[in-house]
N, C-alpha and C positions, 0 to 999 in steps of 0.2 A: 503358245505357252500362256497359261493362263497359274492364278494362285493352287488350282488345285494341285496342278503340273507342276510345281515349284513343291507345294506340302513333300509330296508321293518322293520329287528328287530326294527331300532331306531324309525322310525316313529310308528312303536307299540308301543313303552315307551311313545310316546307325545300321541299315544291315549289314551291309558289307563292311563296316566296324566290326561287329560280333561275329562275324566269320573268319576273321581274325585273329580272334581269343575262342576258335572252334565252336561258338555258340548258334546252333543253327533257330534263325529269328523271322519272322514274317510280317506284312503288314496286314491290317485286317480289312475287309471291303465296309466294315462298318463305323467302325472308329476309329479317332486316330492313336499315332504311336506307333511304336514297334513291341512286337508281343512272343513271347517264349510257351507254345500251347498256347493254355488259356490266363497269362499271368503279363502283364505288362513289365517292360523292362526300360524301356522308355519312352519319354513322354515329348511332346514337338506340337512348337507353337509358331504359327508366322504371325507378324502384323504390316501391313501395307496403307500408308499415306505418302499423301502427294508422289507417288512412284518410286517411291521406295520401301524398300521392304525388311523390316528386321528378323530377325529367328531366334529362338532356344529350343535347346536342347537338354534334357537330364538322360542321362543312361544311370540307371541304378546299378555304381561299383558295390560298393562296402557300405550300406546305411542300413540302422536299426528299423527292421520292419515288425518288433512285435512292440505288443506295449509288458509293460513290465510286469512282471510275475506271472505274465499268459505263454500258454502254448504257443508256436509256430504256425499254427491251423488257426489262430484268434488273431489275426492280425489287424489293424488300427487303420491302416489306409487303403481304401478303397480307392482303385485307378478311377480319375474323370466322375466319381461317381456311379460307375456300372458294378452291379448287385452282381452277385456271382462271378466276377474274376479276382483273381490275385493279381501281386503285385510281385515280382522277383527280381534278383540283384547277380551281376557277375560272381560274388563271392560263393552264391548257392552254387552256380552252374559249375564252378573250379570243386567244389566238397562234391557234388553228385558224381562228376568223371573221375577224381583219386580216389574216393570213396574216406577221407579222412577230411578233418578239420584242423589244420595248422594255424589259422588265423592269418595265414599271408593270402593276399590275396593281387592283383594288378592295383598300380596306384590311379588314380585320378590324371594324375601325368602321363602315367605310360597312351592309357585313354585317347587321353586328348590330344595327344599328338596321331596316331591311328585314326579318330575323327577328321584332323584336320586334314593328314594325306587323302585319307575317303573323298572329302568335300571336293578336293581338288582334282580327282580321278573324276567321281559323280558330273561335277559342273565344265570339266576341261577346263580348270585357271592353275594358274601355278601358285602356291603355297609361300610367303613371306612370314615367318615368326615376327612377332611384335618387337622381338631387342634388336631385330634387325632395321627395323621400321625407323625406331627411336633413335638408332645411333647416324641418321642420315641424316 
């Protein structure tokens, strides 16, 4: 097991997140992240000192991806900086399968609790919420 081994685990946890909320997502052999086609959907960082190692993750729920008064096709953030892909959000993936726009969409919550089971299936540890943590 090495850091790359570790990367690839996490971006397994956001796939098998989005499989979830039915969003079928992949990793790419060339960048990191987890990607929807060619549109990134989330983004994953490790750091590692003195043997230990921190993580983040963003899964794009509900965040504004145009800039204002532009089209959908004009958008403002460019994933890592690679030219020609997009960027896309669970909210798109829920309007393309009903084919309607309610404005509801999964909260950040629902999310991250689905994340966190993931982590704990991915790595085999068992999962403790924080206010459970806090009240010991």
């Amino acid at each position: 097991m090495d850091l790359h081994w570790y990367l690839r685990q996490i971006e397994e946890v956001i796939v098998r997140t989005l499989m979830e909320f039915d969003v079928d997502s992949r990793r790419d052999e060339e960048h990191t992240g987890v990607w929807v086609d060619d549109e990134k959907i989330a983004a994953v960082g490790v750091s590692s000192a003195r043997w230990i190692t921190t993580h983040g993750i963003a899964v794009n729920v509900d965040v504004e991806l145009e800039a204002e008064g532009r089209g959908f096709n004009k958008r403002v953030i460019v994933p890592c900086g690679i030219e020609g892909r997009g960027v896309t959000l669970l909210r798109k993936m829920l309007e393309e399968r009903t084919g309607w726009s309610s404005g509801v969409c999964w909260t950040v919550e629902e999310v991250r609790n689905v994340v966190a089971r993931c982590f704990g299936e991915v790595f085999g540890v068992g999962m403790v919420h924080g206010d459970e943590i806090r009240s010991r």
